[in-house]
Chimera marker file (.cmm) of the C-alpha trace (Angstrom):
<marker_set name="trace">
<marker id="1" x="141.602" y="71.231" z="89.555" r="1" g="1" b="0" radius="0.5"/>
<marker id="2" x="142.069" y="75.029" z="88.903" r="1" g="1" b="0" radius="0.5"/>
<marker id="3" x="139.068" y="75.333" z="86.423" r="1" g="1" b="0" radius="0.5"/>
<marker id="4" x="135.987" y="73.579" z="88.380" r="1" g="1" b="0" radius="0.5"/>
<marker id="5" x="136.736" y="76.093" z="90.904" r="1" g="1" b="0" radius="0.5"/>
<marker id="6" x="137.030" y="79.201" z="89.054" r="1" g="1" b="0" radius="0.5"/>
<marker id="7" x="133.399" y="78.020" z="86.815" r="1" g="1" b="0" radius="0.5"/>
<marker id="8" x="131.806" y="77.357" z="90.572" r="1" g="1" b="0" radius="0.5"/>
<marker id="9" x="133.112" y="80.927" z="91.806" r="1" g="1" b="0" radius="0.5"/>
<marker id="10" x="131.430" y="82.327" z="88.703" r="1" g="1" b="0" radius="0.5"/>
<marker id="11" x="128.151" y="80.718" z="89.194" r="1" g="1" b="0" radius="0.5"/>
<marker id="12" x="127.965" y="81.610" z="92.474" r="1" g="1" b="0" radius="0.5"/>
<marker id="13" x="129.038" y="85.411" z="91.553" r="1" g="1" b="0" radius="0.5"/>
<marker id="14" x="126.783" y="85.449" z="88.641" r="1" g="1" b="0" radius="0.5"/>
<marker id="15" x="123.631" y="84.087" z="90.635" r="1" g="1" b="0" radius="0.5"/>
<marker id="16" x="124.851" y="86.651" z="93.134" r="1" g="1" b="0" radius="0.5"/>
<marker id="17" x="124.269" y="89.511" z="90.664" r="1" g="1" b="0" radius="0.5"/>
<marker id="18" x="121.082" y="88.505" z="88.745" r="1" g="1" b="0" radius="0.5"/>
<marker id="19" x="119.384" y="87.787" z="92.821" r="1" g="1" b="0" radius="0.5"/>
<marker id="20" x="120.572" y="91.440" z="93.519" r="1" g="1" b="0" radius="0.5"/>
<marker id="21" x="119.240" y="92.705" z="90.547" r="1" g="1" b="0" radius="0.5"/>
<marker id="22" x="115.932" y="90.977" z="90.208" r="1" g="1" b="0" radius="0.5"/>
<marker id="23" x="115.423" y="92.030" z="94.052" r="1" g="1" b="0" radius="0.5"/>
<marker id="24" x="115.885" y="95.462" z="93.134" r="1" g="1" b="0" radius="0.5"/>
<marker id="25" x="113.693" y="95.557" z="90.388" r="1" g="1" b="0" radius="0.5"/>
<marker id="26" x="111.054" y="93.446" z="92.479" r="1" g="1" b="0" radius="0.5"/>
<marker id="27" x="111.810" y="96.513" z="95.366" r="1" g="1" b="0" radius="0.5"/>
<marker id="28" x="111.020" y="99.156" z="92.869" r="1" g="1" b="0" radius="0.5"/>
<marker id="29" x="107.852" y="97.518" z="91.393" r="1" g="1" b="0" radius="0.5"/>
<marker id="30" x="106.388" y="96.764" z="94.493" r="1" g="1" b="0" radius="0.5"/>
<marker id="31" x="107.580" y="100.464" z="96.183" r="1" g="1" b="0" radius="0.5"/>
<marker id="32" x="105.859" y="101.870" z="92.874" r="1" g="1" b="0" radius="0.5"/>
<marker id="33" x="102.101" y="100.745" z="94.529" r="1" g="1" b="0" radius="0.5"/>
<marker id="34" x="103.032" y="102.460" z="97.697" r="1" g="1" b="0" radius="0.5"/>
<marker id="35" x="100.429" y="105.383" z="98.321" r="1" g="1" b="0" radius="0.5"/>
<marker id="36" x="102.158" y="108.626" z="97.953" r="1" g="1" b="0" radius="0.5"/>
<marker id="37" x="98.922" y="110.820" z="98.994" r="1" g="1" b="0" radius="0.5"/>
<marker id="38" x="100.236" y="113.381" z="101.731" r="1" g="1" b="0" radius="0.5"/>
<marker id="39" x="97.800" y="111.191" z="104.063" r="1" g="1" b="0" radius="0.5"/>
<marker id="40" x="99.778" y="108.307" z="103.588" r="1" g="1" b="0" radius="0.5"/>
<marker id="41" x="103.112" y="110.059" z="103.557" r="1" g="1" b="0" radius="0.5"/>
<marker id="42" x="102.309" y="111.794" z="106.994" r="1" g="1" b="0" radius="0.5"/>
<marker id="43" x="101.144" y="107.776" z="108.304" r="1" g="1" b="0" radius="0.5"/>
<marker id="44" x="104.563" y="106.496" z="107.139" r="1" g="1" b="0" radius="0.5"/>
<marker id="45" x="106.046" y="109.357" z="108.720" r="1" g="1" b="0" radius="0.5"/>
<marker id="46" x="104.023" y="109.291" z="111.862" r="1" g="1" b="0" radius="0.5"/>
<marker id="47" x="104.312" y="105.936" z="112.290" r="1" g="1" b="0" radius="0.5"/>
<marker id="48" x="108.189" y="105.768" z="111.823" r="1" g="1" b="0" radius="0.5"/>
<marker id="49" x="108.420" y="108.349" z="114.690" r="1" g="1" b="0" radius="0.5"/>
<marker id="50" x="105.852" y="106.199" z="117.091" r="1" g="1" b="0" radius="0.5"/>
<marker id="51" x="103.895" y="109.198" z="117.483" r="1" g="1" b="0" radius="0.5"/>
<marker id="52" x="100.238" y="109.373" z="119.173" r="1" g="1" b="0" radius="0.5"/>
<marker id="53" x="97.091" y="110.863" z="118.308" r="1" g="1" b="0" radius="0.5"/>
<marker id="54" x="97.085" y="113.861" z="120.074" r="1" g="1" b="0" radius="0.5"/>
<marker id="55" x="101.186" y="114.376" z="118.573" r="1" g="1" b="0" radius="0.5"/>
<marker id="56" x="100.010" y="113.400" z="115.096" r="1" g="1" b="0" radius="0.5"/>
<marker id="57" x="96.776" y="115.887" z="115.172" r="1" g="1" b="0" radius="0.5"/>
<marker id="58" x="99.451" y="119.059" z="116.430" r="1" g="1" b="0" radius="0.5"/>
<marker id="59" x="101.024" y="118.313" z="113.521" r="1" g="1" b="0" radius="0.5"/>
<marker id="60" x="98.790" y="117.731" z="110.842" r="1" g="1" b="0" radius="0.5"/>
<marker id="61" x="97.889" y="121.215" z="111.885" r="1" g="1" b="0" radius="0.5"/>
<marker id="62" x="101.197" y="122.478" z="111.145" r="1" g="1" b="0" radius="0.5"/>
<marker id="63" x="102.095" y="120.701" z="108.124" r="1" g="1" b="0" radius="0.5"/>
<marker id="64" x="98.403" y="122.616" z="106.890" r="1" g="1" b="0" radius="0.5"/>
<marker id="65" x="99.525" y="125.903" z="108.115" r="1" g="1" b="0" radius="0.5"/>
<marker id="66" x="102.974" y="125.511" z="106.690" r="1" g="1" b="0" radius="0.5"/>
<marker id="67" x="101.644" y="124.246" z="103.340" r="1" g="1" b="0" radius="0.5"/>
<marker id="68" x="98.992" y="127.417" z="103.171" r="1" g="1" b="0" radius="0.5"/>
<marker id="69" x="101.903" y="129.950" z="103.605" r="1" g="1" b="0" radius="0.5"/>
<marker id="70" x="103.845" y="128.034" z="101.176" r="1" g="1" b="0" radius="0.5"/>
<marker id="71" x="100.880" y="128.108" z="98.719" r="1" g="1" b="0" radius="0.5"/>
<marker id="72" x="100.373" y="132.096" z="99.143" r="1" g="1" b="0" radius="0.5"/>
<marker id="73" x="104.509" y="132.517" z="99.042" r="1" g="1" b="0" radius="0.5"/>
<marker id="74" x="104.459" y="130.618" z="95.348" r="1" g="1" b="0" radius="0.5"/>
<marker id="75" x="101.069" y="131.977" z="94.113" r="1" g="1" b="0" radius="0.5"/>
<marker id="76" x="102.601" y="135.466" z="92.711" r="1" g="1" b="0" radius="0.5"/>
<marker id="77" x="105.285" y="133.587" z="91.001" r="1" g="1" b="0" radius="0.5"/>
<marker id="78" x="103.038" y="130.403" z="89.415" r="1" g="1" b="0" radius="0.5"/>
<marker id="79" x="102.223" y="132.144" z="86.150" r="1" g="1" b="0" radius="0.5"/>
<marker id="80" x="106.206" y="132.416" z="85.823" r="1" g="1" b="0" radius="0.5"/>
<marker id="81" x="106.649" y="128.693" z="87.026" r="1" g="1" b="0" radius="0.5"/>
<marker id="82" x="104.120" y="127.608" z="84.744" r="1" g="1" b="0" radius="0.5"/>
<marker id="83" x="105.668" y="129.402" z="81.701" r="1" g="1" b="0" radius="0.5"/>
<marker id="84" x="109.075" y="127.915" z="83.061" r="1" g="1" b="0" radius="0.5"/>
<marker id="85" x="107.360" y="124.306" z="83.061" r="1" g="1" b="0" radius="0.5"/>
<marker id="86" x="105.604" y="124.866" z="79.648" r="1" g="1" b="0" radius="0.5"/>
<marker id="87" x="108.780" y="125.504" z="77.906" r="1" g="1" b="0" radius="0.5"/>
<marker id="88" x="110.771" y="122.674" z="79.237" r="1" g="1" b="0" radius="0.5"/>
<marker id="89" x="108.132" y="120.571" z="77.952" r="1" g="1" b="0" radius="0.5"/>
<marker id="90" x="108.260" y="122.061" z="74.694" r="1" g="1" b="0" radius="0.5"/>
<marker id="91" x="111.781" y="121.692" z="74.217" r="1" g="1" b="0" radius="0.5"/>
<marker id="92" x="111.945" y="117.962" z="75.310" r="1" g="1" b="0" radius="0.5"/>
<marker id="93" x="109.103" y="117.505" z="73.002" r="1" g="1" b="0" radius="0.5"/>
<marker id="94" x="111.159" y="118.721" z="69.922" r="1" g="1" b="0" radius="0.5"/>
<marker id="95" x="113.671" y="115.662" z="71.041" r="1" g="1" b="0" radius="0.5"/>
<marker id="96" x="111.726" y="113.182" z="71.358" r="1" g="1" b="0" radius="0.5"/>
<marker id="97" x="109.723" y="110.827" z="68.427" r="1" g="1" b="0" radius="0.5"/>
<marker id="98" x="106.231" y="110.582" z="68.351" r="1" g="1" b="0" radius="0.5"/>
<marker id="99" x="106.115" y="107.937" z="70.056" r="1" g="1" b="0" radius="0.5"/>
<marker id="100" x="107.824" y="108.503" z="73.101" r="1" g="1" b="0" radius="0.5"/>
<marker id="101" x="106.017" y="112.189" z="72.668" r="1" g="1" b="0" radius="0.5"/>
<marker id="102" x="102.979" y="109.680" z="73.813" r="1" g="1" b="0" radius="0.5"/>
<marker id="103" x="104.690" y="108.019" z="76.051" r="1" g="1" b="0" radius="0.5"/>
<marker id="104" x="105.546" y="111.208" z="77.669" r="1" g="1" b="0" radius="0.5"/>
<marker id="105" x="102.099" y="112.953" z="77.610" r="1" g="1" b="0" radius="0.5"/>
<marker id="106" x="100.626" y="109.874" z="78.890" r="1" g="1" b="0" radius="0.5"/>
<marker id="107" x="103.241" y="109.923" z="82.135" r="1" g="1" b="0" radius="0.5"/>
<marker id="108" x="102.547" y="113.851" z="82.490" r="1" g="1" b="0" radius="0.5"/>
<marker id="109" x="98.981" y="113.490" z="82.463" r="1" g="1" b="0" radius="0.5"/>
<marker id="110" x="99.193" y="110.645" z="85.565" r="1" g="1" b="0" radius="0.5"/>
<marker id="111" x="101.555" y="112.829" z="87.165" r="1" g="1" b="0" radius="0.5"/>
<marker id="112" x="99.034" y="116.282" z="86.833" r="1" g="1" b="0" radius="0.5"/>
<marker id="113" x="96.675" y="114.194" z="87.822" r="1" g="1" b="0" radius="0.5"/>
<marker id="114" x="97.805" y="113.423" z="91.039" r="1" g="1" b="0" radius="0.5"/>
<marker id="115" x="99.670" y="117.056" z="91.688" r="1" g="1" b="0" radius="0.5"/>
<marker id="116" x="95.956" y="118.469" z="91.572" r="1" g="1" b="0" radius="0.5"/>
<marker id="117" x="94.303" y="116.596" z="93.207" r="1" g="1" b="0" radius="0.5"/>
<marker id="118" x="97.139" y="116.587" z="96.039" r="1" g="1" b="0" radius="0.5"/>
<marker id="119" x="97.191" y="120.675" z="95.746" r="1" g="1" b="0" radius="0.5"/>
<marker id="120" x="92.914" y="120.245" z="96.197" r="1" g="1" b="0" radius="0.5"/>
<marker id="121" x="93.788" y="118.600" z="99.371" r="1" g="1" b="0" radius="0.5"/>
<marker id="122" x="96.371" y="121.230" z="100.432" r="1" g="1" b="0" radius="0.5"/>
<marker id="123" x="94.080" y="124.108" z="99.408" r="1" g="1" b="0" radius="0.5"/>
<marker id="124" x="90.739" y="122.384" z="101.062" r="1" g="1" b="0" radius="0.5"/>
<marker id="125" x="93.067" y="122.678" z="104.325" r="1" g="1" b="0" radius="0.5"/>
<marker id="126" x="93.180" y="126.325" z="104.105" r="1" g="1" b="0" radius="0.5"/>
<marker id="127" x="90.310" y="128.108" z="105.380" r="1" g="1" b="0" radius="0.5"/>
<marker id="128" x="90.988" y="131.756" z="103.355" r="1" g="1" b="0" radius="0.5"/>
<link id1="1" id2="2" r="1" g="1" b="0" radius="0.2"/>
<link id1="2" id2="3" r="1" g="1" b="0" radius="0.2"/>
<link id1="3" id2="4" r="1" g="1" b="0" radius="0.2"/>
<link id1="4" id2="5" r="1" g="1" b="0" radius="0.2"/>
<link id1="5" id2="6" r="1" g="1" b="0" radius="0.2"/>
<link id1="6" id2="7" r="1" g="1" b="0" radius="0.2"/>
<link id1="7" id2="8" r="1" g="1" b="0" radius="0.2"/>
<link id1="8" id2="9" r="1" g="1" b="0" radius="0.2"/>
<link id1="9" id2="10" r="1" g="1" b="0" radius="0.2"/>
<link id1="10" id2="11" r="1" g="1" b="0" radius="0.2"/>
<link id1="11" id2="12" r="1" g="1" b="0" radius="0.2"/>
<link id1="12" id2="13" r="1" g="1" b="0" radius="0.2"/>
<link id1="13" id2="14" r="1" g="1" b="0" radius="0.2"/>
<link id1="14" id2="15" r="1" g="1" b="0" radius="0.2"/>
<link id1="15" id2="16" r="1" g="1" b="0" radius="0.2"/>
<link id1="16" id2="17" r="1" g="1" b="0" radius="0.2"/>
<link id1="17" id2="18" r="1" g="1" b="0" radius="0.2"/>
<link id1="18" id2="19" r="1" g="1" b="0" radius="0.2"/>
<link id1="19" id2="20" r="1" g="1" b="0" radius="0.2"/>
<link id1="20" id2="21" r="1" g="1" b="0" radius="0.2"/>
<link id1="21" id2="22" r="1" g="1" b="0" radius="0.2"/>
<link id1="22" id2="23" r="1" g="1" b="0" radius="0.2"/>
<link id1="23" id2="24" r="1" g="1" b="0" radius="0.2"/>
<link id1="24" id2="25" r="1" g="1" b="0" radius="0.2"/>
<link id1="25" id2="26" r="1" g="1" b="0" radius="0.2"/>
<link id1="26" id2="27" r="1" g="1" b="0" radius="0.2"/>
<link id1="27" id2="28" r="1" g="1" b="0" radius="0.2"/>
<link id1="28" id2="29" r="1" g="1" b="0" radius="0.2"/>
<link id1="29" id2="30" r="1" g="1" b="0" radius="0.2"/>
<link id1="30" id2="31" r="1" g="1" b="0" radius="0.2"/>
<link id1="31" id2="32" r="1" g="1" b="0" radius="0.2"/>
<link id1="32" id2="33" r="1" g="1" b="0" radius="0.2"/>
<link id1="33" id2="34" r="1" g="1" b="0" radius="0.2"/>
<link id1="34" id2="35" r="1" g="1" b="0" radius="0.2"/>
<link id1="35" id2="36" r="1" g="1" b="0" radius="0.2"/>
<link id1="36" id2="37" r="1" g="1" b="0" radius="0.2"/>
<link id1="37" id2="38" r="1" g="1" b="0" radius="0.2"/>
<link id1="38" id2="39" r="1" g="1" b="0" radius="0.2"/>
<link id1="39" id2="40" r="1" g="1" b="0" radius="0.2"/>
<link id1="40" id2="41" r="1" g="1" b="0" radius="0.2"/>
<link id1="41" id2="42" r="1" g="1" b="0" radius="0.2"/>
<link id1="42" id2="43" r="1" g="1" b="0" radius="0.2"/>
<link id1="43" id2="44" r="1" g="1" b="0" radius="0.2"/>
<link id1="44" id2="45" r="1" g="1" b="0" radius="0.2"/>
<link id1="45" id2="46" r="1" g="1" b="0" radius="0.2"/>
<link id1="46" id2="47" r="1" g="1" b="0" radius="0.2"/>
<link id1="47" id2="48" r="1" g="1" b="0" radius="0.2"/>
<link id1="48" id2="49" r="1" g="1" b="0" radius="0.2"/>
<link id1="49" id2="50" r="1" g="1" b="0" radius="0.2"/>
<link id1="50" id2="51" r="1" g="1" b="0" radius="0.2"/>
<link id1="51" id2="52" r="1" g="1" b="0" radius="0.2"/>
<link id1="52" id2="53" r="1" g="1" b="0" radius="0.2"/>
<link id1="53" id2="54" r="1" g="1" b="0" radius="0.2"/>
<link id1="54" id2="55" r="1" g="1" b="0" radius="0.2"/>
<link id1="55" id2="56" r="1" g="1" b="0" radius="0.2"/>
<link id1="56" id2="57" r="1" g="1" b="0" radius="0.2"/>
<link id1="57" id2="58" r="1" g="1" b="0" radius="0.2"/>
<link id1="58" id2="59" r="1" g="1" b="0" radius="0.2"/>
<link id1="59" id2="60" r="1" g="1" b="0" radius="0.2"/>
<link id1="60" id2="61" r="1" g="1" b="0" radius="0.2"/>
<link id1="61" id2="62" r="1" g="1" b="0" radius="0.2"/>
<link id1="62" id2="63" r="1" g="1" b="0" radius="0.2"/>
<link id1="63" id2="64" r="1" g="1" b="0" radius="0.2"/>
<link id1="64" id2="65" r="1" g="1" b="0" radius="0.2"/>
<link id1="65" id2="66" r="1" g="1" b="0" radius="0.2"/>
<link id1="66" id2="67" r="1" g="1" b="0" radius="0.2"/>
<link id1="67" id2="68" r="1" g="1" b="0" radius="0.2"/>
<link id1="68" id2="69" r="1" g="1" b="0" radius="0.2"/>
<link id1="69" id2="70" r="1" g="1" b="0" radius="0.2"/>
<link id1="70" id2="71" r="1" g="1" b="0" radius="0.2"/>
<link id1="71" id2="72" r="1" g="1" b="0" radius="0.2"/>
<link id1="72" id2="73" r="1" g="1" b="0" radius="0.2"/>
<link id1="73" id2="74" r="1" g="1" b="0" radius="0.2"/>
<link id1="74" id2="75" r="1" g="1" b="0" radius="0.2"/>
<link id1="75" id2="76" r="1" g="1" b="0" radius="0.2"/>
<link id1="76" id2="77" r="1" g="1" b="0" radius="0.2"/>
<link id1="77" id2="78" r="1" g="1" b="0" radius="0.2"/>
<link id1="78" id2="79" r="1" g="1" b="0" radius="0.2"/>
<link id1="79" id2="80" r="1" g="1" b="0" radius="0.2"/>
<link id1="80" id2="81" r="1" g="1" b="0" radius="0.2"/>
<link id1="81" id2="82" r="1" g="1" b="0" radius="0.2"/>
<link id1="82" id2="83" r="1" g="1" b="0" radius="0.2"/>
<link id1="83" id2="84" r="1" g="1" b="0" radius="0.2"/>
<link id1="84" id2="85" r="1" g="1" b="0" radius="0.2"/>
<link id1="85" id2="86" r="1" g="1" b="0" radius="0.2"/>
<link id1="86" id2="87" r="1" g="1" b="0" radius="0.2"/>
<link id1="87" id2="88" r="1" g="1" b="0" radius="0.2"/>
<link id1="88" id2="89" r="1" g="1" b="0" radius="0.2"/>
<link id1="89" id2="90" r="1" g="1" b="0" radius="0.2"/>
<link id1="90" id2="91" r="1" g="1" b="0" radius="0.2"/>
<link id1="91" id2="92" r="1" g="1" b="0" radius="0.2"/>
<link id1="92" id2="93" r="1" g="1" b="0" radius="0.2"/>
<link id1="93" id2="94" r="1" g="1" b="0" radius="0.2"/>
<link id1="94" id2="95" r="1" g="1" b="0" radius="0.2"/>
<link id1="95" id2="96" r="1" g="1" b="0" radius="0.2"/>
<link id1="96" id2="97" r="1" g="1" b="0" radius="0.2"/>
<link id1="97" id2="98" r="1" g="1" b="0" radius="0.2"/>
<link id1="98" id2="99" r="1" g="1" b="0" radius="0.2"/>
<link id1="99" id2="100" r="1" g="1" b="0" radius="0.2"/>
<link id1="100" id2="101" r="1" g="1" b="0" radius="0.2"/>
<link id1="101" id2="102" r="1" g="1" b="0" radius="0.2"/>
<link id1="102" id2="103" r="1" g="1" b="0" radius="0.2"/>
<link id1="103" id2="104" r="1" g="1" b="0" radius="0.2"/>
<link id1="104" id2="105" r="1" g="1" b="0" radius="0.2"/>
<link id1="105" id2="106" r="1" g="1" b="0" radius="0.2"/>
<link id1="106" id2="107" r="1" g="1" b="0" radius="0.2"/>
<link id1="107" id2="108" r="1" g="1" b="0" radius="0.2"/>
<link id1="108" id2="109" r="1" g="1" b="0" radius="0.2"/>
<link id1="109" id2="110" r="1" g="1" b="0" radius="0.2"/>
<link id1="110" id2="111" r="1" g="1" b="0" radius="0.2"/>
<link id1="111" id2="112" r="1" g="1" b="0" radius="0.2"/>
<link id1="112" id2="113" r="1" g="1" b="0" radius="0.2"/>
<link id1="113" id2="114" r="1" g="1" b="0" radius="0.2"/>
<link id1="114" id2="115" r="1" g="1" b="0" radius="0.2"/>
<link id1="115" id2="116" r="1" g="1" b="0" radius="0.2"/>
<link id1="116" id2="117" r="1" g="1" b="0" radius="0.2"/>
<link id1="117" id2="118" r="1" g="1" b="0" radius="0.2"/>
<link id1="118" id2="119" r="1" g="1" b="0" radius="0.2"/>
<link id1="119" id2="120" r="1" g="1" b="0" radius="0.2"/>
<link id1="120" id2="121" r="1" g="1" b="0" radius="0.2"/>
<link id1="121" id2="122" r="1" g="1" b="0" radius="0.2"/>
<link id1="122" id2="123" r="1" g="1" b="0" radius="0.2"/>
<link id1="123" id2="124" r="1" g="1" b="0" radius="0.2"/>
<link id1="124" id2="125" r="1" g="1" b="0" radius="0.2"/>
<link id1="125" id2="126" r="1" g="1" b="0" radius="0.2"/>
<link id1="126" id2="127" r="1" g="1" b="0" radius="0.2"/>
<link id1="127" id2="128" r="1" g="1" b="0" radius="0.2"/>
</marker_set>
């Protein structure tokens, strides 16, 4: 009587741990498609907080300002960041085959991408 028992407690944990791992893996697919553009970062974050128009226009205004001082702070020290960044790259490189080299370069190029064209939006906010 022992056994039928212990094989249904099994099941039951096993189908426990493949439904909590498939929902976690659906989670992170489906959070992948989010939009992660600062407009739809400040929404989320707007929208969590139950702000109004007139709160969410104050500080869109600030979040601007903040992320022009930020931009002039770091603009000195970007050639060093830059070296800093191309170096990394270069030594990961050297570990990796050529294929996951392509791999890589294929995930840095999306991720470039959408740095630049999310530093376009931050610098089109700045009126210097």
């Amino acid at each position: 009587m022992q056994r039928p028992k212990q094989q249904a407690l099994a099941f039951l944990l096993g189908a426990l741990l493949v439904g909590a791992v498939v929902g976690f893996a659906g989670d992170r697919v489906f959070h992948n498609k989010d939009d992660s553009s600062i407009v739809a970062r400040r929404t989320r974050f707007y929208d969590d907080l139950g702000l109004q128009a007139a709160q969410r226009t104050v500080l869109d205004s600030i979040f601007d300002e903040n992320n022009c001082q930020m931009d002039a702070l770091v603009k000195p020290l970007q050639p060093a960041l830059d070296s800093l960044k191309a170096a990394r790259r270069s030594a990961m490189s050297a570990v990796l085959t050529p294929a996951q080299r392509a791999l890589l370069d294929a995930r840095r190029k999306d991720l470039d991408a959408r740095h630049d064209a999310e530093r376009k939006q931050i610098k089109s906010a700045c009126h210097k």
